[in-house]
Each structure stands twice: as C-alpha cells, then as structure tokens.
FIROBA-241892 format. One record per residue (C-alpha): x, y, z; residue in three letters. Coordinates in steps of 0.001 Angstrom, whole numbers. Each point is the difference from the previous one (the first is absolute). Layout:
% residues N
<east X | north Y | up Z | type ala> $
...
//
This chain:
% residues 68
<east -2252 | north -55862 | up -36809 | type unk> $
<east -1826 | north 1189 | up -2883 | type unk> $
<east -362 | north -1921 | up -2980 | type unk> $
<east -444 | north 1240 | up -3295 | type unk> $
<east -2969 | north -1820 | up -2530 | type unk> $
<east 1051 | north -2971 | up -1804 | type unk> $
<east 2899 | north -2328 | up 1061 | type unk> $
<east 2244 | north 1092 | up 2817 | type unk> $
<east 3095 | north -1902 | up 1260 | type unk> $
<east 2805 | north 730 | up 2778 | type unk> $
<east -2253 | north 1604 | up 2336 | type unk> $
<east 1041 | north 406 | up 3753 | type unk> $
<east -2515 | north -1083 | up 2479 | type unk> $
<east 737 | north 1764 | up 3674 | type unk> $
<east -1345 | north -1954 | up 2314 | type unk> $
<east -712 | north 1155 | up 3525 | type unk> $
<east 991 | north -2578 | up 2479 | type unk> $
<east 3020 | north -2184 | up 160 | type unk> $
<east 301 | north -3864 | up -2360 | type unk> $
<east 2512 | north -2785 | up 165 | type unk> $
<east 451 | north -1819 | up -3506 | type unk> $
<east -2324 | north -2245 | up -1249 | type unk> $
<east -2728 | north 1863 | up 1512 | type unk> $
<east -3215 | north 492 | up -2398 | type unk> $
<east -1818 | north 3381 | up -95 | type unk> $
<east -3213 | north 977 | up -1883 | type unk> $
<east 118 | north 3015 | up -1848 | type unk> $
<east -3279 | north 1721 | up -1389 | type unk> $
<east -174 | north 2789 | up -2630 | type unk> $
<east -2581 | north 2351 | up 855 | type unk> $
<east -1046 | north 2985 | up -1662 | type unk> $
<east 691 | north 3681 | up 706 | type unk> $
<east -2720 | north 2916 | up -258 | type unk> $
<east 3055 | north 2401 | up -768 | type unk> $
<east 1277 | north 1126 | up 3218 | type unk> $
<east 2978 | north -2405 | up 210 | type unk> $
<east -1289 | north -946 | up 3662 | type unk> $
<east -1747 | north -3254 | up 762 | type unk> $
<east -3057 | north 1101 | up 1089 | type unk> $
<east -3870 | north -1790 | up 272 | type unk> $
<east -840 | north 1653 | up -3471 | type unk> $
<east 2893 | north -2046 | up -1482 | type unk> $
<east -944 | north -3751 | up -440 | type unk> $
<east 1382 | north -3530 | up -1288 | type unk> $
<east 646 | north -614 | up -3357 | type unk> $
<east -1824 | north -2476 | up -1830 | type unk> $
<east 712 | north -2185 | up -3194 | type unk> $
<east -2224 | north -116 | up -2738 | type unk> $
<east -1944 | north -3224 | up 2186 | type unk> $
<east -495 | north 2302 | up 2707 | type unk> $
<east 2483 | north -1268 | up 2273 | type unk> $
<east 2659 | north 1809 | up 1863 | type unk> $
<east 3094 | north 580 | up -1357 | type unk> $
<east 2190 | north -2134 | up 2758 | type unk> $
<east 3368 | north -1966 | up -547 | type unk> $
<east 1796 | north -1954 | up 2672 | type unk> $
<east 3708 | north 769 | up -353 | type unk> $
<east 3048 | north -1595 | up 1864 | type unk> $
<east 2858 | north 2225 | up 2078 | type unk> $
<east 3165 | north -989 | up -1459 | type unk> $
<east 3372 | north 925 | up 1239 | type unk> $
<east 1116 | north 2778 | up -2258 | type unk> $
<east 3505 | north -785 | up -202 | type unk> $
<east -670 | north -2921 | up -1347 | type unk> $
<east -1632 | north 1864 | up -3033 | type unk> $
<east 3221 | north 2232 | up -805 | type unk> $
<east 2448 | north -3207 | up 229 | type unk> $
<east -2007 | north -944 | up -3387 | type unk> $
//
C-alpha cells in the first residue's frame, strides 16, 4: 500500500506467505523513487534520529475484530 503524508490509519498489509495468530511480523516503510515498484533505488525510511521506520505488529484473528 501507499500511504499518503501525515497520519494514516486502516491500512491493509498483504503479506506473502501464510501466519497462524499470535504470530509477530516486522513491517518497514521504505521509500519509493516514483515507479510504484520496489526496486534498489527505493530505500528504508528513516525517523528524524535516523533510524528505520519499523513496527512489530501482532496477526489477530479478524473475526474477532468485527464481533466488536
């Protein structure tokens, strides 16, 4: 996905192999040179310390999220 500047919620994250629930995954934004491919000209983003833009996130089971 693409995300827009500034603060961007409900994004889908496809990932490419299967999970179970409760697995963790890394996810890392990286940067795009304007081709909308993921190529070696495109790199990791980084914060304003210099570090890469990485979050640990959880798989949940979804239908747990629509019974709320």
């Amino acid at each position: 996905s693409y995300l827009q500047q500034g603060v961007n919620t409900s994004m889908i994250i496809v990932l490419d192999q299967p999970t179970i629930v409760g697995q963790s995954v890394l996810v890392t934004l990286y940067t795009d040179n304007g081709d909308y491919q993921l190529t070696d000209d495109d790199g990791p983003m980084v914060d304003s310390f210099c570090k890469t833009i990485t979050k640990q996130l959880v798989i949940v089971n979804e239908d747990l999220l629509n019974k709320r």
